[in-house]
PAZAPA-4460 file (N, C-alpha, C; in steps of 0.05 Angstrom, whole numbers, plus 32768, in hexadecimal, padded with zeros to 4 digits):
% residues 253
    n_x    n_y    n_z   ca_x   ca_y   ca_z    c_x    c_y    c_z   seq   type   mol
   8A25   7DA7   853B   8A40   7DAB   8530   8A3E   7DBF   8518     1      X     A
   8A2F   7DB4   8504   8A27   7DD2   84EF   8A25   7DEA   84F6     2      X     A
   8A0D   7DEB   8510   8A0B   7E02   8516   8A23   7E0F   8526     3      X     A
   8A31   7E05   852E   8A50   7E0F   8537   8A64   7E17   8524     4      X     A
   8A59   7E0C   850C   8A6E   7E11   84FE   8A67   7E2C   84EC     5      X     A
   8A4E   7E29   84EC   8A47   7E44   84DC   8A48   7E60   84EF     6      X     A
   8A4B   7E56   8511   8A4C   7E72   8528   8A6F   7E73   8517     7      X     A
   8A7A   7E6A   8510   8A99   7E69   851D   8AA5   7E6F   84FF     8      X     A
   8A90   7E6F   84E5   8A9D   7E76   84C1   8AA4   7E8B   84C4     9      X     A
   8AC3   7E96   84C1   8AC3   7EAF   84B3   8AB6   7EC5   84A8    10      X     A
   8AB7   7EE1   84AD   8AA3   7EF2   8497   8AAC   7EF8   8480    11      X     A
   8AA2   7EFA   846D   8AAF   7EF8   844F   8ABC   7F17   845B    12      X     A
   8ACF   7F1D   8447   8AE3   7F31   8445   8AD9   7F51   8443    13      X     A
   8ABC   7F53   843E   8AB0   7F70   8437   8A9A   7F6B   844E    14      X     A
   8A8F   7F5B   845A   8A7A   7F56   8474   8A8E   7F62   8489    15      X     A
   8AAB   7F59   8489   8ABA   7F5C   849C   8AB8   7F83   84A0    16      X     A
   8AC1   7F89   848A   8ACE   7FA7   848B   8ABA   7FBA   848D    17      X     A
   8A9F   7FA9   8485   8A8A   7FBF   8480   8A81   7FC4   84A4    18      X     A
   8A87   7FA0   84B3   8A80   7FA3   84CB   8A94   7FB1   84E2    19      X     A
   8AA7   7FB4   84D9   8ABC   7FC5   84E8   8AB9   7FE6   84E4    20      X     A
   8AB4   7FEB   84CA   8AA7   8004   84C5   8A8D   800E   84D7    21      X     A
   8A7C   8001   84DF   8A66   8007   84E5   8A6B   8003   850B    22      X     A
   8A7C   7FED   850F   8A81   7FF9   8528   8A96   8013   8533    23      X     A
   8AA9   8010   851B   8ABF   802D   8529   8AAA   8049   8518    24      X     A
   8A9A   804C   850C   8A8B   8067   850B   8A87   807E   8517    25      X     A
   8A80   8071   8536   8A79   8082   853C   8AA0   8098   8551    26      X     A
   8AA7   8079   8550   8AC2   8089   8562   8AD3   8094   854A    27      X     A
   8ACD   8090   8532   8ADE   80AB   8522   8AD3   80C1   851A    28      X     A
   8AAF   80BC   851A   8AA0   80DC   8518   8AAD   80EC   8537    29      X     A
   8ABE   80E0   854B   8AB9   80EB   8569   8AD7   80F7   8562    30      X     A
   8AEE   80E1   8553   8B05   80F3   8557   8B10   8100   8541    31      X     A
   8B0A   80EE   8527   8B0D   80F0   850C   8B29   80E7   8509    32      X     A
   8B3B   80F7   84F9   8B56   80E5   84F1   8B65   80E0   8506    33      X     A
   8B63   80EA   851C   8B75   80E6   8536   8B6F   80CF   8540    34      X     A
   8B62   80BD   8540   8B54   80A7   854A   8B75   8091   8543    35      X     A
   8B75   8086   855F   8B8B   806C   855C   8B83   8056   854C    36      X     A
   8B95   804A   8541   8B8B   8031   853E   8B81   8016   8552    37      X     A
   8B8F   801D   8574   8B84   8011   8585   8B70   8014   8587    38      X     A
   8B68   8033   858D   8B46   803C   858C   8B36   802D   8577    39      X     A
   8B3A   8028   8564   8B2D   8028   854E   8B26   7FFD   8552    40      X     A
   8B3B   7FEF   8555   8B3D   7FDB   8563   8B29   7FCB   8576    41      X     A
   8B31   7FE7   858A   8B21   7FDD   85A4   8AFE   7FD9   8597    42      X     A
   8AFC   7FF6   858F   8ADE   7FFF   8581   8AD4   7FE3   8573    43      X     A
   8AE6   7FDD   8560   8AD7   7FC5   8551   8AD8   7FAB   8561    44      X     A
   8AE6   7FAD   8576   8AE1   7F94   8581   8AF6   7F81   8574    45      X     A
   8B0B   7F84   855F   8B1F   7F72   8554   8B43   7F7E   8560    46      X     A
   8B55   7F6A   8559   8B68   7F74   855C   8B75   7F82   8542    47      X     A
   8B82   7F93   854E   8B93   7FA6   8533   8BA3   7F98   851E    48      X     A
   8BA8   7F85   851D   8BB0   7F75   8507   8B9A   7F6D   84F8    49      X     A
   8B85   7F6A   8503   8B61   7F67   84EF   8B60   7F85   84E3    50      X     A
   8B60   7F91   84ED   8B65   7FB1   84E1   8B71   7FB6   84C6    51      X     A
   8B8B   7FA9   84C1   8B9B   7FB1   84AC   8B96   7F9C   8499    52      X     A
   8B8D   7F81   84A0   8B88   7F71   848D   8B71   7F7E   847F    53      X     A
   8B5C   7F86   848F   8B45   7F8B   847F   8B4F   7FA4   8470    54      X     A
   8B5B   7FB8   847B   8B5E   7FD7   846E   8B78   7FDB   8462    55      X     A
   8B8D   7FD1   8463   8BA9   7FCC   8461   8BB9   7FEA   8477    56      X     A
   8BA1   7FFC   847D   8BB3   800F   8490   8B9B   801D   849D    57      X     A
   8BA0   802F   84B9   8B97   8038   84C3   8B85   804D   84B2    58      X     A
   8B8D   8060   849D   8B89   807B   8488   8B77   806A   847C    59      X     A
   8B7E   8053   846D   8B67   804E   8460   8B4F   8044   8467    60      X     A
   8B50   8038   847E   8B36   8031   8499   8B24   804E   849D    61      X     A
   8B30   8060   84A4   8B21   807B   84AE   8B14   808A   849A    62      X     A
   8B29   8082   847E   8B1D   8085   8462   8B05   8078   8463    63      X     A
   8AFF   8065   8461   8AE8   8056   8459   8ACE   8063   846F    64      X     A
   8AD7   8060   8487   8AC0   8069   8496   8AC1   807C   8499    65      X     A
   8ACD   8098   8485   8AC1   80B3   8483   8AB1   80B7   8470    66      X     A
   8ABA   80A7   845A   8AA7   809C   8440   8A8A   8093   844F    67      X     A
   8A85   807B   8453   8A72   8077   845D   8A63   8085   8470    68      X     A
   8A73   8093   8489   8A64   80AE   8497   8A4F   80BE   8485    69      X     A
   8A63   80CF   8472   8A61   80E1   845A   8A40   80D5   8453    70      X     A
   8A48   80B8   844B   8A25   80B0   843C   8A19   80A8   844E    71      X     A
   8A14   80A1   846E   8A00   809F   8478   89F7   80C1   847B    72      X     A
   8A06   80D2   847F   89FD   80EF   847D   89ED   80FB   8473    73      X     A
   89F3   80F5   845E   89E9   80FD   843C   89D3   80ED   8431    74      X     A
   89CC   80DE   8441   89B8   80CA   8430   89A2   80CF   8428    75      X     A
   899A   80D6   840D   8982   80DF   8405   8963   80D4   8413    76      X     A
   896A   80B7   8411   8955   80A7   841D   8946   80B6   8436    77      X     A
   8961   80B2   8449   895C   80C2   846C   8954   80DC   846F    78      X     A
   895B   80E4   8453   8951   8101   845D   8934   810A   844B    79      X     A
   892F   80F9   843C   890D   80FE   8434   88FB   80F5   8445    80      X     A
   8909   80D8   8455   88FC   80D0   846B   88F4   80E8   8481    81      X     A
   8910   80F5   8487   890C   8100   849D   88FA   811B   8495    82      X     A
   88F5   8127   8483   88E9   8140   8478   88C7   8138   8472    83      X     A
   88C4   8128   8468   88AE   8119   8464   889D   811D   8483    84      X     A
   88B2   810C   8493   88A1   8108   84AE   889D   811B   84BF    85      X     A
   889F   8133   84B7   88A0   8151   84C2   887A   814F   84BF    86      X     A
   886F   8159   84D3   8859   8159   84DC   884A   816F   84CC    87      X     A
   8834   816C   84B0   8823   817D   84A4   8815   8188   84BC    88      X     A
   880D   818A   84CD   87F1   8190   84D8   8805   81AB   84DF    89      X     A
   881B   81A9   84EB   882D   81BF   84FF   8825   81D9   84EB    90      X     A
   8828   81EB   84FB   8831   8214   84E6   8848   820A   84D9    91      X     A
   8844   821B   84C1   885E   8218   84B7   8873   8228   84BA    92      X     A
   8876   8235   84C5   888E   8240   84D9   8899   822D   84E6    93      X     A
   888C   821E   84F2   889B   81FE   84FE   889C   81EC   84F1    94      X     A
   8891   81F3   84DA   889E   81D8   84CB   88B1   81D9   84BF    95      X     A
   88BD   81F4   84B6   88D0   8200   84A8   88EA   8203   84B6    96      X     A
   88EB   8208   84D0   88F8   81FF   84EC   88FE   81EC   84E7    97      X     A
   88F1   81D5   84EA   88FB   81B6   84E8   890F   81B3   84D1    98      X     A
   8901   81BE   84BB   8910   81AF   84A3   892F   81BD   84A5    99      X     A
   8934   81DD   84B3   894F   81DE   84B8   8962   81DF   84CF   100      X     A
   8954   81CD   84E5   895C   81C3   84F4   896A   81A7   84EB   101      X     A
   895C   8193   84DD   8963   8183   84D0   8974   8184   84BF   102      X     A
   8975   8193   84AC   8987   81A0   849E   89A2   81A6   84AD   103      X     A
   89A6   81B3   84BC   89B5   81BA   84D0   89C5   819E   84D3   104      X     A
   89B4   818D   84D9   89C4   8177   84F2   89D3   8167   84DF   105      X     A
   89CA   816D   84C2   89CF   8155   84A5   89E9   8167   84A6   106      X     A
   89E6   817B   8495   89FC   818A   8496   8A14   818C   84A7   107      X     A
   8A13   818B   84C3   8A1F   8188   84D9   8A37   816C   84D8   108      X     A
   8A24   8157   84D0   8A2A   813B   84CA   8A3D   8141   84AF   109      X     A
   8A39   8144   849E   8A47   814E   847D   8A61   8159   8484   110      X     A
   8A65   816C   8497   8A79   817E   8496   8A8E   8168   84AD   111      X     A
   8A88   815D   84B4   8A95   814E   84C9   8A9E   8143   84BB   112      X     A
   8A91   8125   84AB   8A9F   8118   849E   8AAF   8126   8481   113      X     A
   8AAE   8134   847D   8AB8   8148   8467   8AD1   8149   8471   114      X     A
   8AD2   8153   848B   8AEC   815A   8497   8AFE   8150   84A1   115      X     A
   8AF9   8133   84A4   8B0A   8119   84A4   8B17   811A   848D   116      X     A
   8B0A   8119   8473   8B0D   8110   8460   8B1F   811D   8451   117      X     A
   8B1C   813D   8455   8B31   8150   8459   8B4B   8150   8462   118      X     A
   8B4E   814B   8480   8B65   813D   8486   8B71   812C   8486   119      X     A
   8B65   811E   8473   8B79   80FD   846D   8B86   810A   8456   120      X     A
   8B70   811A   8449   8B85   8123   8426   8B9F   8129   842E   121      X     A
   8B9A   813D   843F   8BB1   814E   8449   8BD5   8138   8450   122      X     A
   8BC0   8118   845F   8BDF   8108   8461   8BDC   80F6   8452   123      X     A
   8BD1   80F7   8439   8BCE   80E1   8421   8BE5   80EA   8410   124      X     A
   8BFD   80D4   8408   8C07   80DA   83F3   8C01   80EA   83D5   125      X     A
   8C07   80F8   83C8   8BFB   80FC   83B2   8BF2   80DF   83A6   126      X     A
   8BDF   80E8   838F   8BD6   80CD   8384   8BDD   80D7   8363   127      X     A
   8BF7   80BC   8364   8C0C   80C2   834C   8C07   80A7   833E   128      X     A
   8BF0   809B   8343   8BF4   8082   8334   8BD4   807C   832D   129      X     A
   8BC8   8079   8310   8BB1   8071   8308   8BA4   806F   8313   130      X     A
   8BA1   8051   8321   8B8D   803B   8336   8B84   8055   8346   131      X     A
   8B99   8065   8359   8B92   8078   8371   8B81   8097   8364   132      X     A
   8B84   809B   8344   8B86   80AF   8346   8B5C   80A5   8334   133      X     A
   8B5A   8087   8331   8B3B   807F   8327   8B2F   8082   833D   134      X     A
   8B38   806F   8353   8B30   8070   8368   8B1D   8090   8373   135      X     A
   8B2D   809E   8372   8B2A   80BD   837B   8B17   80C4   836F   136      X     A
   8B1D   80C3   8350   8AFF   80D2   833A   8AE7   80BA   833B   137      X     A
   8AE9   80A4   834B   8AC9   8099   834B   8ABF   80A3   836E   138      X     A
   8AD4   80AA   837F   8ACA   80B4   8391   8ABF   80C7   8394   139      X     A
   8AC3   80DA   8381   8AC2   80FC   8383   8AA2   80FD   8367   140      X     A
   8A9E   80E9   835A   8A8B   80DE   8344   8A74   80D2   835A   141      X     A
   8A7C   80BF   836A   8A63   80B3   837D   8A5A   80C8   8390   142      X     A
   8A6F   80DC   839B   8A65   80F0   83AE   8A4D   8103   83A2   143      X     A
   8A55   810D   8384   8A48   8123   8375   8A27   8114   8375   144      X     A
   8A29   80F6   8363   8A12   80F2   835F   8A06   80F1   837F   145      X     A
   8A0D   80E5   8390   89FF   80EE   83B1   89EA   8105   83AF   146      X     A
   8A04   8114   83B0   89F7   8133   83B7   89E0   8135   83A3   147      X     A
   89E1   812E   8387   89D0   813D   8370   89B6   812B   8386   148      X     A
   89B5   810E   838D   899B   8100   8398   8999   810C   83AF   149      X     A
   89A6   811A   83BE   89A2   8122   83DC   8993   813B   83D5   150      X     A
   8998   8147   83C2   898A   816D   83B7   896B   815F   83B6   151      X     A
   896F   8147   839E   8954   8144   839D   8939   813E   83AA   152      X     A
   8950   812F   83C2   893C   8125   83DD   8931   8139   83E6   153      X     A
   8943   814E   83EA   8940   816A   83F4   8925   817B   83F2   154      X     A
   8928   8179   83D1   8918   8187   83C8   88FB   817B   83CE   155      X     A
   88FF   8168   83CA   88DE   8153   83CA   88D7   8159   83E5   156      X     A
   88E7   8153   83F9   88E7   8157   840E   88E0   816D   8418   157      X     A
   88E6   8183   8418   88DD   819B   8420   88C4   81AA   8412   158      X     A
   88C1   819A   83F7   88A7   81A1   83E8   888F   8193   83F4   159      X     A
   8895   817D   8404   8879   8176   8410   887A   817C   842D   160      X     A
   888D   818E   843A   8882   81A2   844E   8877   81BB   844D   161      X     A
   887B   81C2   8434   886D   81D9   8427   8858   81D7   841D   162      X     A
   884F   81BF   8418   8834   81B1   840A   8816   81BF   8419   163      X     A
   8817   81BC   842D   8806   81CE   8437   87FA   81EA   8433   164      X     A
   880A   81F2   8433   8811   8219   8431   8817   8219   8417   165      X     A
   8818   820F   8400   8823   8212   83E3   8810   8230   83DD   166      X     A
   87F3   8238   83EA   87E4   8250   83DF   87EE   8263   83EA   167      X     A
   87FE   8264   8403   8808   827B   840E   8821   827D   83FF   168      X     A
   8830   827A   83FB   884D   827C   83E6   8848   8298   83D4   169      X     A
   8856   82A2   83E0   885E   82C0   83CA   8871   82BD   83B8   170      X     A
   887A   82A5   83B4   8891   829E   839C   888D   827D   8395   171      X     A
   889C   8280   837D   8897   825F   8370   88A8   8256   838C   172      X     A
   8899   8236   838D   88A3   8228   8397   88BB   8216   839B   173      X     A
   88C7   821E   8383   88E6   8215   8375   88FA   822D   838C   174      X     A
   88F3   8243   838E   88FE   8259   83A0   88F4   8258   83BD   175      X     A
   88E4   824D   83C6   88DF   824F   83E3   88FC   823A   83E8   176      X     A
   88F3   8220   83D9   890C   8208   83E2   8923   8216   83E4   177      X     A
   892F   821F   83D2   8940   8235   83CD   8949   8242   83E6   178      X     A
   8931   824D   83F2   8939   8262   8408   8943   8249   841F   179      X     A
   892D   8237   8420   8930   8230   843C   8953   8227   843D   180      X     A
   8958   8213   841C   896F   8205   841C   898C   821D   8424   181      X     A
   898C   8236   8415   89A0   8249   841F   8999   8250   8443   182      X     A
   8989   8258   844D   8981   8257   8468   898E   823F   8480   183      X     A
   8992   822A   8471   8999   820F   8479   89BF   8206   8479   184      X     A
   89C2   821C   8461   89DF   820F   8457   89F2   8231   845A   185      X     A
   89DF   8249   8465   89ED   8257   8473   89FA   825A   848A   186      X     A
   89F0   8241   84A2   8A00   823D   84B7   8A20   8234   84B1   187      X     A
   8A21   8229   849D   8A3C   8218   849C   8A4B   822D   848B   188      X     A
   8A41   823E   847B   8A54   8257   8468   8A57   8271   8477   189      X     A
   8A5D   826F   8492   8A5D   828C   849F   8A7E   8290   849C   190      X     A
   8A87   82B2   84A6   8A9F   82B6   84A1   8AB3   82B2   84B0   191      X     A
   8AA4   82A7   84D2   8AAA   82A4   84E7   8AA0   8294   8500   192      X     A
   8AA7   8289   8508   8A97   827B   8521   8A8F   8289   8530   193      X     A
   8A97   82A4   8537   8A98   82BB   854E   8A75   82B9   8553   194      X     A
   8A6B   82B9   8539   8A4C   82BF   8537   8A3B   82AB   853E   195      X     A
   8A24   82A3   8552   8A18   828F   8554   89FF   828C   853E   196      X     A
   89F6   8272   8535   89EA   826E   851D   89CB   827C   8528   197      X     A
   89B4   8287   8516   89A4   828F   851A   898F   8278   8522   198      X     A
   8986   827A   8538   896D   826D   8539   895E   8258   8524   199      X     A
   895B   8247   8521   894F   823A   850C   8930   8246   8512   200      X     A
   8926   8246   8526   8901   8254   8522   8907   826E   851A   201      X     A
   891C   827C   851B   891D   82A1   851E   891E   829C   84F9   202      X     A
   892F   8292   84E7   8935   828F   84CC   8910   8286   84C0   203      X     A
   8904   8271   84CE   88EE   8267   84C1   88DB   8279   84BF   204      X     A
   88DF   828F   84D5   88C8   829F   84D2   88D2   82BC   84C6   205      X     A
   88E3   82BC   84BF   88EC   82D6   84AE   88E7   82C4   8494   206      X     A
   88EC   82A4   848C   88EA   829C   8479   88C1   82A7   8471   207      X     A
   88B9   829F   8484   8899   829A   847A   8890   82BD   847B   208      X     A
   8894   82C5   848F   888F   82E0   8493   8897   82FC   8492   209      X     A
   88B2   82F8   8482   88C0   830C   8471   88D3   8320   8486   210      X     A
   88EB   8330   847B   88F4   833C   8493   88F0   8355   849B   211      X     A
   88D4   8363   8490   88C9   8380   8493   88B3   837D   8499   212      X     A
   88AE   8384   84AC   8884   8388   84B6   8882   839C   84A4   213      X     A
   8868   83A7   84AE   884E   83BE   8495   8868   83D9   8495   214      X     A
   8863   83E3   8482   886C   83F9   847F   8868   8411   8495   215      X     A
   887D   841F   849F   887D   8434   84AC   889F   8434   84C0   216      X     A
   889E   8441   84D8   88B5   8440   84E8   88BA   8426   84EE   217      X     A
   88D0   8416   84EE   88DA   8405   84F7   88DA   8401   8516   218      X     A
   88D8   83E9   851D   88CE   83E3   8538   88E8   83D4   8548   219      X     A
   88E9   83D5   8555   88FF   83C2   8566   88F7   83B2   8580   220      X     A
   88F8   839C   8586   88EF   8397   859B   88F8   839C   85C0   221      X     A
   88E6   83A1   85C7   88F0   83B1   85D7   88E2   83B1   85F6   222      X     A
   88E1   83AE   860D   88D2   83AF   8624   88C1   83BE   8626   223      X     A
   88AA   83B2   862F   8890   83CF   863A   8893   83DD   864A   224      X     A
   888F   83EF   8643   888B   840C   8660   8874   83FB   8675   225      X     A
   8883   8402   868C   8873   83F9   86A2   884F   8409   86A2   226      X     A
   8852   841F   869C   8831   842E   8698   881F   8423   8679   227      X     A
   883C   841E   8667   882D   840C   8654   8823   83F0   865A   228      X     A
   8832   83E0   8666   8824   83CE   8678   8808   83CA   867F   229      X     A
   8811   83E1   8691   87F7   83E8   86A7   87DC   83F5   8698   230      X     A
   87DB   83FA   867C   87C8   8408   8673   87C0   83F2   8663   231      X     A
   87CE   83DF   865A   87C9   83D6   8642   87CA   83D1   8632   232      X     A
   87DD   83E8   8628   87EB   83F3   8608   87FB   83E7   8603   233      X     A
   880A   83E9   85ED   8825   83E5   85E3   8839   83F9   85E7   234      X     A
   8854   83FD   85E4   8864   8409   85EB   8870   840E   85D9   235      X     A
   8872   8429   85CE   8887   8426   85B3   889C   841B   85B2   236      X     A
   889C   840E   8598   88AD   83F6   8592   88B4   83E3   859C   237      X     A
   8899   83DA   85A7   8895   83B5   85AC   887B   83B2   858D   238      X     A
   8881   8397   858C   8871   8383   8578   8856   8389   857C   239      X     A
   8848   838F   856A   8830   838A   8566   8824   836F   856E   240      X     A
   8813   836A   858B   8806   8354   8596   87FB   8348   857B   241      X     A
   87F2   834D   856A   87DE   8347   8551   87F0   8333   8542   242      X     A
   880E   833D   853A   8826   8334   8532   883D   832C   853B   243      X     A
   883F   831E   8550   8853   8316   8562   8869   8315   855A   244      X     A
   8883   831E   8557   889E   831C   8551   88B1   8303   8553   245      X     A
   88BB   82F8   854C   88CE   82DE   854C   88E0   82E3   8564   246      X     A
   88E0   82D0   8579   88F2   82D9   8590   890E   82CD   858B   247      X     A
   8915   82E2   8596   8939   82DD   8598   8947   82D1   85AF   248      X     A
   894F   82BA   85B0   8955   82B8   85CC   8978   82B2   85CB   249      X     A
   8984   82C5   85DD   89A0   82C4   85DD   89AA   82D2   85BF   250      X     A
   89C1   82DC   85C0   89D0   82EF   85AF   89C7   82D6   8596   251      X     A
   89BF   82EA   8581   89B8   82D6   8562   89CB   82DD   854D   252      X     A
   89CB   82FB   8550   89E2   82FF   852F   89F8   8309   853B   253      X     A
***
């Protein structure tokens, strides 16, 4: 009988919302503010009147789990983890790949929930009254400090995939991070979508290996002459075998 009674207790009032949050997640990263409240319902497994008790409205439900999106995103923790576990032994051209590939997918995640969060402002009443307008400046106060711990993960993070190679570095190490982090957060600042994002290996190795070979005529890559082939040679303006070129695959800029 106890034990029936403890399957069958109520969840306290924040177990509830945190567990409804965590099941509708993923169907509002899928539609964002458009999401029904049936949808949202079905997702948690409760009926829509459990909905409004816990949230008092649909806006503020999608609120909360863009918030929460936002910080599983951003989580400094996950992402030292994930940088960390980036494989020392690899070139670092691939490791540098990884970190903005990863980068990429974090970012990817950020702008999504960003843009929920975006469109609720848009059908949020102004906030003409104290409580709403505290509310707001500890949200926009908890986001900042995030980010300042998410930079730092970053940094730690990307300093021990560089840990290896720290003697090859032609610049302080405060500026490599630097590079990789603009390299990473230039996919999302383009002027246009028209453009497909550059290669994450094509960026790592202009990162490690600069965007000018040895001095002289500029080279382009380019097919071998069939007698160059056949002899052996190179063909003007293919890559030096010695120095292999970063391949391009499919239209990049």
């Amino acid at each position: 009988m106890d034990n029936a009674r403890r399957r069958a207790a109520p969840m306290a009032p924040e177990d509830r919302k945190a567990a409804i949050i965590d099941s509708v997640l993923p169907l509002v990263g899928e539609r964002g503010a458009d999401v029904t409240s049936r949808e949202l319902a079905h997702a948690a497994g409760v009926a829509e009147g459990t909905l409004f008790r816990a949230f008092g409205d649909k806006t503020a439900l999608v609120g909360a789990v863009a918030v929460e999106g936002l910080h599983r995103a951003a989580g400094p923790e996950q992402t030292l983890a994930e940088l960390t576990a980036i494989d020392s032994a690899l070139p670092l051209e691939r490791r540098l790949a990884l970190v903005i590939e990863t980068g990429r997918d974090r970012m990817a995640e950020v702008m999504r929930w960003m843009s929920v969060l975006r469109h609720l402002r848009v059908t949020l009443p102004p906030a003409d009254d104290d409580a709403t307008r505290r509310r707001m400046t500890e949200f926009r106060d908890g986001l900042m400090a995030q980010r300042a711990s998410q930079h730092a993960a970053t940094v730690e993070g990307i300093t021990a995939v560089l840990a290896p190679d720290l003697d090859r570095l032609r610049v302080p190490v405060e500026v490599a991070i630097s590079l990789v982090e603009s390299a990473i957060a230039g996919t999302h600042h383009r002027l246009d979508d028209l453009l497909p994002a550059v290669p994450a290996h094509v960026l790592a190795d202009a990162l490690v290996n600069g965007l000018a070979g040895p001095t002289g005529p500029a080279k382009k890559p380019g097919p071998e002459r069939p007698d160059a082939a056949a002899s052996g040679t190179t063909a003007p303006g293919t890559p030096n075998p010695g120095s292999p070129a970063p391949s391009f695959e499919g239209n990049c800029f």
